[in-house]
C-alpha positions in Angstrom: -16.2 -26.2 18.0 -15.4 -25.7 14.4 -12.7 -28.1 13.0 -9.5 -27.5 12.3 -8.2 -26.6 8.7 -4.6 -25.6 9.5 -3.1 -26.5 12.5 0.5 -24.7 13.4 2.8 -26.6 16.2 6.2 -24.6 17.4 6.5 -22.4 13.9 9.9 -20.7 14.3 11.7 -19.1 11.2 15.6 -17.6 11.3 17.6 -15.7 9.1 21.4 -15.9 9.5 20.6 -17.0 13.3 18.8 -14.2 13.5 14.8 -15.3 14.9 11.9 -13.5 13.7 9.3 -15.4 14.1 9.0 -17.9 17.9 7.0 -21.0 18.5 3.9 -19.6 17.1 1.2 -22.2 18.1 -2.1 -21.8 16.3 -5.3 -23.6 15.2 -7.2 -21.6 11.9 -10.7 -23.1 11.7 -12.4 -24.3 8.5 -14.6 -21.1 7.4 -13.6 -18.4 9.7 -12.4 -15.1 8.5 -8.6 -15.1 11.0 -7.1 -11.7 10.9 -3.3 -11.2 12.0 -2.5 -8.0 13.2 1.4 -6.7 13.9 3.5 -3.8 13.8 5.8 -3.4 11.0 8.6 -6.5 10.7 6.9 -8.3 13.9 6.9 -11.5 12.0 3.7 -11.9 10.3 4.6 -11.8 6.2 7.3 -14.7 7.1 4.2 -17.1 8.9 2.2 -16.5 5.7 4.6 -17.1 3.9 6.0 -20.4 6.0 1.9 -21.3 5.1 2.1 -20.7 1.2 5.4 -22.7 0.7 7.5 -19.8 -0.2 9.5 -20.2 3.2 10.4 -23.6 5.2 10.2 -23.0 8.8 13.5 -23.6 11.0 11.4 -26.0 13.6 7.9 -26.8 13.9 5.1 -28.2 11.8 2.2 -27.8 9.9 -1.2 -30.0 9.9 -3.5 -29.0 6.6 -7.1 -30.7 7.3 -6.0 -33.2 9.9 -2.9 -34.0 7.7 0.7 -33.5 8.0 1.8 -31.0 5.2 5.0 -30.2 4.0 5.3 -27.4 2.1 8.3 -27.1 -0.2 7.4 -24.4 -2.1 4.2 -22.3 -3.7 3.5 -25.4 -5.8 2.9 -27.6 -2.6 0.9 -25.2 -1.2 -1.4 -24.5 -4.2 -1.8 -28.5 -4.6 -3.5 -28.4 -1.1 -5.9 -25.2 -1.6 -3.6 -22.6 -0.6 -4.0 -19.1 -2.8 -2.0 -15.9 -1.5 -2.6 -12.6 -2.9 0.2 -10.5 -1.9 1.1 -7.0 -0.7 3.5 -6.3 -3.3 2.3 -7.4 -6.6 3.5 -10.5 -8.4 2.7 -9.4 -12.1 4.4 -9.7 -14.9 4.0 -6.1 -16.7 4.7 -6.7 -20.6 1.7 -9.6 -20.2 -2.1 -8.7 -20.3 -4.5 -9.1 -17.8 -5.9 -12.3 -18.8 -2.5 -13.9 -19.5 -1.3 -12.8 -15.6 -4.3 -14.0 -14.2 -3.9 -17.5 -16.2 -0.2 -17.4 -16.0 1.2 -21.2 -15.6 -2.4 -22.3 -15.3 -3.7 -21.8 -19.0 -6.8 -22.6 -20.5 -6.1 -25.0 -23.8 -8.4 -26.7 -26.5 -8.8 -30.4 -27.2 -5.9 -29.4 -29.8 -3.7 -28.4 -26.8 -3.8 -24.8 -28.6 -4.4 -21.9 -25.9 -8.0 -21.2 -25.1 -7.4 -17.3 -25.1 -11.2 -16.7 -25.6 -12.1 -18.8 -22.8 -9.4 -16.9 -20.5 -10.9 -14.1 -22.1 -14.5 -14.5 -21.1 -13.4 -16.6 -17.5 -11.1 -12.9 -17.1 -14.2 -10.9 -17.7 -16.3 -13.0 -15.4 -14.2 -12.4 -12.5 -13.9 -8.5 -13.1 -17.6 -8.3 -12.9 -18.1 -10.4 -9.9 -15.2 -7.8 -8.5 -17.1 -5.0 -9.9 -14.1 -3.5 -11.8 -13.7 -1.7 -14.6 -10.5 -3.8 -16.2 -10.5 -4.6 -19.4 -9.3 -8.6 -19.9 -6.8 -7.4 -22.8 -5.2 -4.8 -21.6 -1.8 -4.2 -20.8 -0.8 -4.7 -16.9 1.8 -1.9 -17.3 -1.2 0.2 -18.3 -3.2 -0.5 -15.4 -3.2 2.0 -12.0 -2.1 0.4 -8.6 -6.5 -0.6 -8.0 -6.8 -2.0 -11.1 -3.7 -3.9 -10.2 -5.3 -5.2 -6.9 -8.2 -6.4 -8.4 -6.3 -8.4 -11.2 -4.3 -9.8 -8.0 -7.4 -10.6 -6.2 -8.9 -12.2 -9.3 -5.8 -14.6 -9.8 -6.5 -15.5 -6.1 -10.4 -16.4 -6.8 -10.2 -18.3 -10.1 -9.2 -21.8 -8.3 -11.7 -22.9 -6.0 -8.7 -22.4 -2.9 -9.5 -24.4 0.8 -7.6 -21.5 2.8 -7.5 -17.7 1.2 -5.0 -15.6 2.1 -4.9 -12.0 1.8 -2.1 -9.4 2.8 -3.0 -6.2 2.8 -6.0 -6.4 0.1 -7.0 -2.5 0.8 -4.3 -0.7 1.0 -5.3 1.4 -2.4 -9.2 0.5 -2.5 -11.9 3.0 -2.1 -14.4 2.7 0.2 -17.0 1.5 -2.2 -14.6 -1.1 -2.9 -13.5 -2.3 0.3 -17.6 -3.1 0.6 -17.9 -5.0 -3.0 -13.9 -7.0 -1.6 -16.0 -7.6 2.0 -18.9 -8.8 0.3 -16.8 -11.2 -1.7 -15.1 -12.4 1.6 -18.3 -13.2 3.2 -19.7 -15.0 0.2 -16.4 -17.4 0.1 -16.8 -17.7 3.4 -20.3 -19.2 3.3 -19.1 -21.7 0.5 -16.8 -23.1 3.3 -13.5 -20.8 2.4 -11.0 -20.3 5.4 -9.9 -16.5 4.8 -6.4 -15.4 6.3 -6.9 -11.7 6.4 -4.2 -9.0 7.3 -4.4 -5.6 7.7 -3.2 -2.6 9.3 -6.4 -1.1 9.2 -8.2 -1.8 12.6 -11.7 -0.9 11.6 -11.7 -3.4 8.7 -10.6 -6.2 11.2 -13.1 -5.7 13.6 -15.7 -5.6 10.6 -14.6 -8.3 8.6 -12.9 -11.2 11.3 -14.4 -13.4 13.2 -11.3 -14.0 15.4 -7.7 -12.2 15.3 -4.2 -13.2 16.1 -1.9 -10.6 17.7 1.9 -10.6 17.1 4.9 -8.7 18.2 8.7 -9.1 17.4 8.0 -12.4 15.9 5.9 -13.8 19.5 2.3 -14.5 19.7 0.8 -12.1 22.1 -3.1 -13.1 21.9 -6.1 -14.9 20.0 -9.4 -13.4 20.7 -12.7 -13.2 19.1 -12.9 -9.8 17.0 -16.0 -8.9 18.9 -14.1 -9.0 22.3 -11.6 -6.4 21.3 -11.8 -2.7 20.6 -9.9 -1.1 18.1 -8.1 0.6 20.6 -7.1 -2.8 22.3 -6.2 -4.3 19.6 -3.4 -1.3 18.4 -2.2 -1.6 22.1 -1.8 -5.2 22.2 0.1 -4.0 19.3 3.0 -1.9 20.5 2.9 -3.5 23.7 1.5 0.3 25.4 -1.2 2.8 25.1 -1.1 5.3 21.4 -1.3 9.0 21.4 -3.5 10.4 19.2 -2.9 9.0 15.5 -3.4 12.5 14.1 -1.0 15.7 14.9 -2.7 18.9 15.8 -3.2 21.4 12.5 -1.7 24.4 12.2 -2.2 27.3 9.7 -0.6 28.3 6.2 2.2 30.6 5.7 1.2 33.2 2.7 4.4 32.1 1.0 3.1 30.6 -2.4 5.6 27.7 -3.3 3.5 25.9 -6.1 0.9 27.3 -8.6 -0.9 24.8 -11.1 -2.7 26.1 -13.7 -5.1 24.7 -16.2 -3.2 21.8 -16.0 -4.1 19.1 -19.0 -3.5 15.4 -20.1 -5.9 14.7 -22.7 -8.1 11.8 -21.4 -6.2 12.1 -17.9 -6.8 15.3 -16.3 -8.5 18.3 -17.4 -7.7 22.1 -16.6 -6.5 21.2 -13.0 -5.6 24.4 -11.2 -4.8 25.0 -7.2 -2.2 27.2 -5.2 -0.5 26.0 -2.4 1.3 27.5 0.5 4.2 26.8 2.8 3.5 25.3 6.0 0.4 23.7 4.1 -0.8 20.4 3.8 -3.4 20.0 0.9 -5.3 16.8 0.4 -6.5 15.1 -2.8 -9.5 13.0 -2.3 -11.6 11.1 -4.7 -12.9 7.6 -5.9 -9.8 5.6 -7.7 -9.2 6.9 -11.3 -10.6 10.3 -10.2 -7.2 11.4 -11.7 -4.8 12.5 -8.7 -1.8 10.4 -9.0 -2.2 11.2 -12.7 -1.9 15.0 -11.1 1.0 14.4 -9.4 2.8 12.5 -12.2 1.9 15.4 -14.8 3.4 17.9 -11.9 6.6 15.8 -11.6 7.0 15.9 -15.7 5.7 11.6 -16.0 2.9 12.3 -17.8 3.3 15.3 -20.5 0.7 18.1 -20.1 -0.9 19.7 -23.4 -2.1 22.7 -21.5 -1.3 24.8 -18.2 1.8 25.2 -16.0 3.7 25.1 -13.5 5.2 27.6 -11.3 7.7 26.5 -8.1 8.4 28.7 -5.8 7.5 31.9 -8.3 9.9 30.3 -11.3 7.4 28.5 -14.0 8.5 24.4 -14.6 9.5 23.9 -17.9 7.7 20.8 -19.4 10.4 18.1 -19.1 11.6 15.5 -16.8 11.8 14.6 -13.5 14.8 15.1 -13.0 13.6 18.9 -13.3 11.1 18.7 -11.4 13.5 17.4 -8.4 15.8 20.3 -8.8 13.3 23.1 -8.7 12.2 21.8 -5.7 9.5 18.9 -5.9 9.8 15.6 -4.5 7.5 12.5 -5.0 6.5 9.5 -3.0 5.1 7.2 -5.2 1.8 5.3 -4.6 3.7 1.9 -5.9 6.5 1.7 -3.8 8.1 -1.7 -5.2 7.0 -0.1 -8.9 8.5 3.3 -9.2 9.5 4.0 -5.4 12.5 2.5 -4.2 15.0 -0.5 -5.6 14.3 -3.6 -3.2 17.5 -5.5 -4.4 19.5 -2.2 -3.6 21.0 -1.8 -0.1 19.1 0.6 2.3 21.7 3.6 2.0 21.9 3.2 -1.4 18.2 3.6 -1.6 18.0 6.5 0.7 19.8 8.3 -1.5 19.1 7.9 -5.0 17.3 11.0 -5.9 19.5 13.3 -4.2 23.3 11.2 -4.7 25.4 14.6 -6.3 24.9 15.6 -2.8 27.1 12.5 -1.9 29.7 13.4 -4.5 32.8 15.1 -3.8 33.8 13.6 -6.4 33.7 10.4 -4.9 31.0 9.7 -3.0 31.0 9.9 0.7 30.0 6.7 1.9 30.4 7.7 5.3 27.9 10.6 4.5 25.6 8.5 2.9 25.2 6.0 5.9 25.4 9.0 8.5 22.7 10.1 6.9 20.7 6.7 6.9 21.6 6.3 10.1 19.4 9.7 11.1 16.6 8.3 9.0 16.2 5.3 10.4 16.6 6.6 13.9 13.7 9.3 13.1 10.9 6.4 11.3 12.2 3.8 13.8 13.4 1.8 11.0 13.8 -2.0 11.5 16.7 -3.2 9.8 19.4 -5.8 10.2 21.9 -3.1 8.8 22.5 0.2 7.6 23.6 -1.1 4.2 20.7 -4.4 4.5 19.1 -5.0 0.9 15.4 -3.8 1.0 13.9 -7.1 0.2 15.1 -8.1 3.6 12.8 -5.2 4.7 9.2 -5.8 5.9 6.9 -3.3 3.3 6.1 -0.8 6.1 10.0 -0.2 7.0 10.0 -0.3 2.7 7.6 2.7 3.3 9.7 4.3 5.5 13.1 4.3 3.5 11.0 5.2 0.5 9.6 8.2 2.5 13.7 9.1 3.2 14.7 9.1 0.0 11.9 11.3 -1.5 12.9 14.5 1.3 16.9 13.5 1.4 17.2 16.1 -1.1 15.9 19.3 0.6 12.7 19.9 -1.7 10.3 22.7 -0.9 7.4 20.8 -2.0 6.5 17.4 -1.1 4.1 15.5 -2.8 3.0 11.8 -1.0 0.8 9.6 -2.8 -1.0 6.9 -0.1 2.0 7.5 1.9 0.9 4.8 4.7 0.1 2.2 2.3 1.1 -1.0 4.2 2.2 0.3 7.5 1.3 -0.3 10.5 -1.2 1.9 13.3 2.4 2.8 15.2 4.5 3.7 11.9 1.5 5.6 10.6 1.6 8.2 13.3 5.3 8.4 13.1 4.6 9.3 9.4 1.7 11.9 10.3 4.0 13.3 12.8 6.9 13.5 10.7 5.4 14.8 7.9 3.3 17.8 9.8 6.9 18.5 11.0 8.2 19.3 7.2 5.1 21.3 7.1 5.8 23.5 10.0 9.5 24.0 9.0 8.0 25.8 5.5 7.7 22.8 3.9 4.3 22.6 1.3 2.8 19.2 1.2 -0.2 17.9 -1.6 -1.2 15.1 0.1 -2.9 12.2 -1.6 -4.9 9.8 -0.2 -7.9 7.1 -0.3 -8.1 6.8 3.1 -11.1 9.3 4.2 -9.7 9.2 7.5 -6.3 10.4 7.4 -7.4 13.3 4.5 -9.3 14.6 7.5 -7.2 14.6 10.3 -4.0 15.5 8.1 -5.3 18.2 5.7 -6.7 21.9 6.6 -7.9 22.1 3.2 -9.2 19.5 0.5 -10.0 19.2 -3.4 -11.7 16.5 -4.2 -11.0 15.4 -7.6 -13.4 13.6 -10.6 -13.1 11.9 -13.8 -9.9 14.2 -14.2 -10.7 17.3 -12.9 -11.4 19.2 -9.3 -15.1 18.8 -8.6 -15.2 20.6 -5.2 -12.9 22.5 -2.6 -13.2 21.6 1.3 -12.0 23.1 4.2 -12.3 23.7 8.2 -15.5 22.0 9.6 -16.5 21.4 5.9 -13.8 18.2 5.5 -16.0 15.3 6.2 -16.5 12.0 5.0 -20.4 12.7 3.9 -19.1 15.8 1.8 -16.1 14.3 0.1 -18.5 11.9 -1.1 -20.8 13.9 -2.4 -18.1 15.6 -4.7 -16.1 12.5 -5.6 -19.3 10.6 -6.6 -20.7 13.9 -8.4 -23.5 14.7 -6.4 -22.0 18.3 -5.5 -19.5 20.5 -7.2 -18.1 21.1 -11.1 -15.8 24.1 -10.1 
C-alpha cells in the first residue's frame, strides 16, 4: 500500500465547548487525489483548516511524512508543503494579479530590488498553463469571480506544495474549465502531489478521486474507494437517508409581464440585450464565463450604467440610477460573490438578513424582536445551522452563508428575483432546499432570472433559457430543446446570433 503523507490521530476541534469536529482518524496517501464530502457545517472546512495551520486542534495529532507536525499557523504549514486554495477568496483587491499571486513571497534582484518582470512573466506562465485569459497586471478588483479562481489556484501552484488542497475549486468554473483544472490535478498528481479535493459536486468526485472521506455533524462516517460508491451513495451517506429528487417539478408562466429589457447596452459589456419575463417564471441564463450575464444582472440592478435600452418593472420603466432603485421597484439580487458584494460576514446573522429591506424594521426604532422573528423563520425554512440567531456569519459554514444571503435578498417582498450561481458552495441537501424554495417564489407570482454555470441545474430549474455570448443573447431554448449539447452550441457560437 501507498505510504502515508499525512497521518491524522483523534482530531477533535471546539468552539466555546461547543464540538464540531470528533476524533477524526485518517491516513491521506502520498499521490492520491482524497476527496471529503459533507453537508453544509458538518465539520470539514475546520479539518482543513486544523491541516493548513490556520486552526489548532483541541486533542489529537498530526504526522506529516512519518513526522510529528505541529502546526501553529499557515506559515508552519507552508514550511512543510502545505498550499490551500480556499472557498472564499483571500485577495487583496487594490493589488494586481501578479503582486496577489507573489504576495509575501516576492521575486527580488541581486540588488534586493523587486523582480516585478520576473513575477510578471512567472504570472503569465501560470495563466497559460491554467488556460485563462488574465492579464498579470491587472487590477484584482477588476477581475470577475473565474478570473478570481484562477488567480487563487495559480497562488496555490507557484511553490512546488507536498499536499494540495482545494475547497471548492469549481464552484464558478465552466465546464471547459473544470476539464483544463482536472487535467492540472492529474498532472500534479503524477509528479507525486497529494490533492485534498472538496466539493459538493458528486459527479466531479467520482471523476476526479481516487478515494473519498464522508463526514456528518463533525463524525467520520466512511472511507471508500471513489469507484466503490455511486453518486447516489455517496449524497446518502451524506444526510444519513435516502434524497428526493434534487429538481422540483416545472410548472407554466403566468401572462403577467413583471420585467421587460430592452436593447440593453454597456459598451464593451453587453450589447442590445433584450428578454420579457413573466410571473411564475423561472428564466435561465447560460453561457461560457464572461459571456456577460452577471454583467446583465448588475446593469438591471443599476451597478453597471447602461448607454442604451431600458427597463420596465412591473409596466413602470427603471430610471437609470442606483440600486437602491432598483430594490424599491421591485428587484432583488443574489450576488454571485457572496463574501464580495452579498452579505457582511463580521455582521450578526439578523443583522444580515435584513440589510436590504431594514425601513421595514423601523418604527422608528427598529424592532429587534421583528428582525430576529423574522430570522428565526428563515432559518427554520433553509435549515440554517447556526449557534444563534444573532451568531456573526464568519462563524457560519459558506453553504449556511448562502442561505442567509439568499434571506436577505427576498426579505423585502420583491416581484423579481434575480440569483446569480445561487448554490455556489452548498451542499447536495441545501441545494434542493434552494431549488424547492425558490420554485415556491415562483409559484406564488414571483419572476425569477436565473443564472447559472451549472448545466445541470439550468435544465432542471428553468422552462425556458437564453444563452448568452461575448455580451449579447446568442440563442433562446426551451421545453425538450434545453439540453446540454444545445446550450453548447450557442455559448460556444456554433448556433445562434438572434
Amino acid at each position: 500500500m501507498t505510504e502515508a503523507l499525512v497521518k491524522t490521530s483523534g482530531i477533535t476541534k471546539e468552539f466555546s465547548s461547543v464540538r464540531v469536529l470528533n476524533d477524526i482518524s485518517v491516513e491521506i496517501r502520498k499521490g492520491e487525489i482524497f476527496g471529503i464530502i459533507e453537508e453544509n457545517g458538518a465539520g470539514k472546512s475546520t479539518f482543513i483548516k486544523i491541516l493548513s495551520g490556520i486552526y489548532e486542534p483541541t486533542s489529537g495529532t498530526i504526522e506529516f511524512a512519518g513526522k510529528s507536525a505541529e502546526l501553529r499557523d499557515p506559515k508552519d504549514a507552508k514550511r512543510i508543503g502545505v498550499s490551500l486554495i480556499p472557498q472564499e477568496f483571500n485577495l487583496v483587491p487594490t493589488l494586481n494579479v501578479y503582486e496577489n499571486i507573489f504576495l509575501g513571497d516576492e521575486l527580488r534582484r541581486r540588488s534586493g530590488l523587486l523582480d516585478r518582470r520576473g513575477m510578471i512573466e512567472r504570472t503569465r506562465e501560470l495563466m497559460e498553463g491554467l488556460n485563462a485569459k488574465v492579464d498579470p497586471s491587472a487590477s484584482i478588483a477588476g477581475l470577475s469571480v473565474a478570473q478570481k479562481q484562477m488567480v487563487e489556484i495559480a497562488k496555490a501552484i507557484k511553490v512546488d506544495a507536498k499536499l494540495l488542497i482545494m475547497d471548492e475549486p469549481t464552484t464558478v468554473l465552466t465546464s471547459h474549465e473544470i476539464e483544463i483544472l482536472f487535467k492540472l490535478i492529474r498532472s500534479l498528481k503524477a509528479k507525486g502531489v497529494t490533492v485534498v479535493y472538496i466539493s459538493h459536486k458528486l459527479k466531479e468526485v467520482k471523476a476526479i478521486c481516487d478515494r473519498v472521506m464522508v463526514l456528518r455533524d463533525g463524525e467520520f462516517i466512511c472511507l471508500e474507494d471513489t469507484a466503490d460508491l455511486r453518486t447516489d451513495e455517496m449524497a446518502r451517506r451524506m444526510v444519513g437517508r435516502e434524497l428526493s429528487q434534487i429538481f422540483p417539478a416545472k410548472s407554466a408562466p403566468r401572462e403577467e409581464l413583471l420585467l421587460e429589457v430592452e436593447g440593453l447596452t454597456v459598451p464593451g459589456v453587453i450589447a442590445d440585450v433584450s428578454f420579457k419575463l413573466r410571473a411564475g417564471e423561472i428564466l435561465g441564463f447560460s453561457g461560457l464565463i464572461g459571456a456577460g450575464r452577471t454583467e446583465l444582472a448588475e446593469t438591471i440592478m443599476g451597478i453597471r450604467k447602461a448607454s442604451a435600452g431600458k427597463v420596465v418593472v412591473a409596466g413602470r420603466e427603471l430610471s437609470a440610477g442606483s440600486p437602491a432603485q432598483a430594490v424599491r421597484a421591485g428587484i432583488a439580487y443574489l450576488s454571485e460573490d457572496r463574501q464580495g458584494s452579498g452579505i457582511l460576514t463580521s455582521f450578526a446573522m439578523n443583522k444580515n438578513v435584513t440589510l436590504v429591506s431594514l425601513g421595514d424594521y423601523a418604527r422608528p426604532f427598529i424592532d429587534r424582536k421583528k428582525e430576529l422573528d423574522k430570522t428565526r423563520f428563515y432559518v427554520d425554512q433553509f435549515e440554517i445551522k447556526a449557534p444563534s440567531l444573532d451568531a456573526r456569519l464568519e462563524k457560519l459554514s459558506g453553504g449556511n452563508q448562502q442561505k442567509v444571503s439568499l434571506a436577505k435578498s427576498i426579505d423585502a417582498a420583491p416581484r423579481v428575483l434575480i440569483v446569480d450561481e445561487p448554490t455556489r458552495g452548498v451542499d447536495v441537501k441545501a441545494k434542493s432546499d434552494i431549488y424547492a424554495f425558490i420554485r415556491k417564489l415562483a409559484d406564488t407570482g414571483l419572476a425569477v432570472m436565473f443564472i447559472s454555470s451549472e448545466l445541470e441545474e439550468i435544465i432542471g430549474m428553468c422552462g425556458r433559457v437564453l444563452v448568452m455570448r461575448e455580451g449579447r443573447v446568442q440563442g433562446e431554448l426551451d421545453g425538450e430543446g434545453i439540453n446540454e449539447e444545445e446550450i453548447m452550441y450557442y455559448a460556444t457560437g456554433i448556433k445562434g446570433g438572434l
